[in-house]
C-alpha positions in Angstrom: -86.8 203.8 -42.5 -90.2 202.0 -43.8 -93.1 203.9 -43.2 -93.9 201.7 -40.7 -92.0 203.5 -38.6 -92.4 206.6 -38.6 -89.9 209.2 -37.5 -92.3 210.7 -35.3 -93.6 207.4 -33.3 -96.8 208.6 -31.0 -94.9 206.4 -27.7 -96.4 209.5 -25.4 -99.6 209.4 -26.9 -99.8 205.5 -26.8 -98.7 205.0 -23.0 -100.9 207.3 -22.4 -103.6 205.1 -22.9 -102.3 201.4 -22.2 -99.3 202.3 -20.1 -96.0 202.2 -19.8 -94.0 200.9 -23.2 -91.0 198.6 -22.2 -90.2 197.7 -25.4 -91.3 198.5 -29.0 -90.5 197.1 -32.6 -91.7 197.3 -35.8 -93.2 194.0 -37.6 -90.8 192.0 -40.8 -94.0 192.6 -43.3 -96.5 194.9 -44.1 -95.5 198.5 -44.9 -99.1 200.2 -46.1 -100.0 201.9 -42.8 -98.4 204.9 -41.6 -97.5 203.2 -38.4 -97.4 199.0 -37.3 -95.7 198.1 -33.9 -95.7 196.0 -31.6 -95.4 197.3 -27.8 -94.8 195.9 -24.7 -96.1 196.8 -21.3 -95.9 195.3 -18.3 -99.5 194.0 -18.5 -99.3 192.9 -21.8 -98.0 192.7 -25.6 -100.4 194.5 -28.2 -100.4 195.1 -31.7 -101.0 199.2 -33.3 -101.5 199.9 -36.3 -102.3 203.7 -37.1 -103.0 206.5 -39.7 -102.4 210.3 -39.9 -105.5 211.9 -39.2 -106.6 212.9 -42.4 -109.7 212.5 -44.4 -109.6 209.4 -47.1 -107.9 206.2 -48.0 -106.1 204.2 -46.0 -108.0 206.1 -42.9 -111.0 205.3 -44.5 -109.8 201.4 -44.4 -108.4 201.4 -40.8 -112.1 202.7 -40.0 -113.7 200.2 -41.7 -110.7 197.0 -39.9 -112.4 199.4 -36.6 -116.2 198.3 -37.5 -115.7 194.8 -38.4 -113.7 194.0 -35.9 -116.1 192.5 -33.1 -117.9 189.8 -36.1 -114.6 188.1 -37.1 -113.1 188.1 -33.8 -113.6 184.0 -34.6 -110.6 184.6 -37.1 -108.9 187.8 -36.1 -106.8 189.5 -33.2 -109.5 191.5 -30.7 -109.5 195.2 -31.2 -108.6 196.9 -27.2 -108.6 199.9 -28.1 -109.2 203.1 -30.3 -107.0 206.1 -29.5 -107.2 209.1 -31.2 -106.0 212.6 -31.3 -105.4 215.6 -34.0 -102.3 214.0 -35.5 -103.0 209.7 -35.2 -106.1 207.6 -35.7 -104.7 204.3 -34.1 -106.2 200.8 -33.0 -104.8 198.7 -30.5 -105.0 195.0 -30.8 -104.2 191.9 -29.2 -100.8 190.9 -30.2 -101.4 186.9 -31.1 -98.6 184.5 -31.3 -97.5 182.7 -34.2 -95.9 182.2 -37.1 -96.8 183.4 -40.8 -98.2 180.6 -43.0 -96.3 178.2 -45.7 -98.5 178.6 -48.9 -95.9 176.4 -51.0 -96.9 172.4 -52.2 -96.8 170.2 -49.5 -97.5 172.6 -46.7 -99.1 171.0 -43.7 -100.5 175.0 -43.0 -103.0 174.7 -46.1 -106.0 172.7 -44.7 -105.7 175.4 -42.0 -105.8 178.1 -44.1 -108.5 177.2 -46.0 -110.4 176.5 -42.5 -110.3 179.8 -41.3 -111.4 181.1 -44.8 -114.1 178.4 -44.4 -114.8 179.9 -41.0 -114.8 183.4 -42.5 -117.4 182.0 -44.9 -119.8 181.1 -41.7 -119.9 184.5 -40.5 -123.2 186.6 -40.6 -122.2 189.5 -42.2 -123.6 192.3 -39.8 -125.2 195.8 -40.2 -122.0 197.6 -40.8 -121.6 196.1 -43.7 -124.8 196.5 -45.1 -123.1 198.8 -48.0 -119.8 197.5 -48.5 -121.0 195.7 -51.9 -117.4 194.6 -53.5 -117.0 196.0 -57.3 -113.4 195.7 -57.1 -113.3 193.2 -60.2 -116.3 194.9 -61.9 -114.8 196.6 -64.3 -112.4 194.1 -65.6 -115.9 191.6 -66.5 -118.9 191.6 -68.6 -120.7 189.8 -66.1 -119.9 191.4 -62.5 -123.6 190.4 -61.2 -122.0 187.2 -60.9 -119.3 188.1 -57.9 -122.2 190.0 -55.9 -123.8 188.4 -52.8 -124.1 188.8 -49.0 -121.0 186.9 -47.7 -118.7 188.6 -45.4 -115.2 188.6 -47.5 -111.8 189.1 -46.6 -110.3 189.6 -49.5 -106.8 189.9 -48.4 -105.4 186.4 -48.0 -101.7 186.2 -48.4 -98.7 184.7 -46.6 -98.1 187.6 -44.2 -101.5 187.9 -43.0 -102.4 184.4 -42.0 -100.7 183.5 -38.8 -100.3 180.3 -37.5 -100.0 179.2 -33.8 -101.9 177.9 -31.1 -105.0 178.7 -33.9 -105.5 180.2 -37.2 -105.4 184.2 -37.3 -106.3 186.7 -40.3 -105.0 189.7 -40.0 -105.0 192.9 -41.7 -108.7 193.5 -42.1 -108.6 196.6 -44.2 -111.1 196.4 -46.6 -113.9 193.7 -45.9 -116.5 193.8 -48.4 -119.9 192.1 -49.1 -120.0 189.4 -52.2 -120.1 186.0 -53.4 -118.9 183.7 -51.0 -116.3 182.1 -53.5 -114.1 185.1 -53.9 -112.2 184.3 -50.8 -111.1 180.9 -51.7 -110.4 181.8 -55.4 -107.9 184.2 -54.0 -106.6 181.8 -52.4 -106.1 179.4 -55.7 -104.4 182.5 -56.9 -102.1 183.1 -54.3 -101.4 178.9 -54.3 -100.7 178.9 -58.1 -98.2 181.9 -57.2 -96.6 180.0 -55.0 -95.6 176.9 -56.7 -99.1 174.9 -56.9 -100.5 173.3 -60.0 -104.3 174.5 -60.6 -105.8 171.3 -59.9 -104.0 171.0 -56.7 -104.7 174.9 -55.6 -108.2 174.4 -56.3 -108.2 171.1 -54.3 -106.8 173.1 -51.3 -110.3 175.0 -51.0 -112.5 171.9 -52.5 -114.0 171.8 -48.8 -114.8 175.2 -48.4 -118.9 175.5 -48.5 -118.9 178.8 -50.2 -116.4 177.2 -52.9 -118.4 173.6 -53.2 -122.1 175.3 -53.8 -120.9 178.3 -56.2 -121.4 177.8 -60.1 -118.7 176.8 -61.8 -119.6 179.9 -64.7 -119.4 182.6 -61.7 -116.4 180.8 -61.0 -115.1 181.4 -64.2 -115.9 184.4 -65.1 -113.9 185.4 -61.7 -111.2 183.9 -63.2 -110.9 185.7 -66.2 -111.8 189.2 -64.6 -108.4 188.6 -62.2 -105.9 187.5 -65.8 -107.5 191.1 -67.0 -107.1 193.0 -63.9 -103.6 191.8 -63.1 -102.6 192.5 -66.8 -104.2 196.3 -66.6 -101.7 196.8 -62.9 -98.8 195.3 -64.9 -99.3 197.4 -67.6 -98.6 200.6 -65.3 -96.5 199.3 -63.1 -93.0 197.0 -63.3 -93.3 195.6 -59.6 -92.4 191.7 -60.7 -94.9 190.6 -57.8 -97.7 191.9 -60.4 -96.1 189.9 -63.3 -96.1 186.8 -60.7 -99.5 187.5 -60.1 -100.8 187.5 -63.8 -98.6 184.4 -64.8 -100.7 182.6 -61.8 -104.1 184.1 -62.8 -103.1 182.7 -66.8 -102.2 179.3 -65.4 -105.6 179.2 -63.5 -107.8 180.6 -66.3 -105.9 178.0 -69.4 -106.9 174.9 -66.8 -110.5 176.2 -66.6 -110.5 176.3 -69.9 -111.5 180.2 -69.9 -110.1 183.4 -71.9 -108.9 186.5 -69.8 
């Protein structure tokens, strides 16, 4: 059983707070929390997504998806509810309808995608965030002053967490950070050239994105090169082949910029 699904699923604890469950399932992707669900009530569908309540990591994250949540709302499913006892830390969402996104060539999903990372892009990042400077891709580049800035980033843009229906949702907002406002659409280039893309065409994806059109190409660059070094350093310790898919996208990228990783 996936750890999405815990053996121990809080139902009681949950209907105690948004009523009675008629029917509960877990979601096809994402398997980082201790608990995803959907439920059922008779008012309504929702979305939980939960932790064991103890100090650090990934309850560290789900609190900071809690704080964000009412500035990207533009982009991503409204948090209901927080419910919390000695055992769970869990947040209740809207459950939106839709269907995950198509990032291979010739998907007509890709000028929305890169919207709602545009949209993203728009957002004044508030208060909350104030601290949440991203140094993720610091150490992997001699020249990390170039990804700081005070756009709101997402910085978790993949397949499974862009859903496509009636509008464009982001999901999965566990670790928002504060940087330069290009980061969000170079991940996306990555994730493109991973998929099938050629680098011009990946990069032509996000060409209307105003973060992407007014950063400078050398920041751009040297972005580029941190990602073929950091993707090497996870491959090194690790033999998932999503890694190795990863670096061989991040090479492609930096050989047509013309940069060394």
């Amino acid at each position: 059983m996936p750890d999405a699904m815990p053996a121990d699923v809080p139902l009681d604890l949950l209907q105690r707070h948004i009523g009675t469950i008629t029917a509960h399932r877990p979601p096809h992707a994402g398997y980082m929390s201790d608990l995803l669900l959907f439920v059922d009530t008779d008012a309504q569908r929702y979305f939980v997504k939960g932790q064991r309540n103890r100090p650090g990591g990934r309850l560290d994250s789900l609190k900071r998806e809690e704080a964000i949540n009412p500035f990207v709302r533009p982009v991503a499913p409204s948090l209901r509810q927080r419910i919390e006892d000695a055992d769970w830390y869990i947040l209740v969402f809207d459950a939106v309808e839709g269907r995950h996104a198509s990032f291979l060539p010739g998907s007509s999903d890709l000028p929305a995608v890169a919207g709602a990372l545009d949209r993203v892009g728009s957002i004044r990042a508030p208060e909350v965030a104030k601290d949440w400077t991203e140094h993720r891709w610091d150490r992997f580049s001699d020249t990390p002053e170039l990804f700081r800035g005070d756009a709101l980033l997402y910085t978790d843009i993949n397949e499974d967490n862009v859903l496509i229906g009636a509008d464009v949702h982001l999901v999965d907002w566990a670790w928002p950070t504060l940087g330069a406002g290009f980061i969000d659409p170079a991940l996306l280039v990555i994730q493109l050239i991973a998929a099938g893309h050629a680098a011009a065409d990946a990069e032509a994806v996000v060409a209307e994105c105003r973060q992407w059109r007014s950063a400078d190409p050398p920041a751009i660059d040297a972005f580029c090169a941190a990602n073929v070094r950091m993707w090497g350093a996870r491959q090194e310790r690790s033999s998932a082949a999503w890694f190795g898919v990863m670096l061989d996208a991040c090479r492609v990228w930096a050989k047509h910029r013309g940069v060394a990783g």
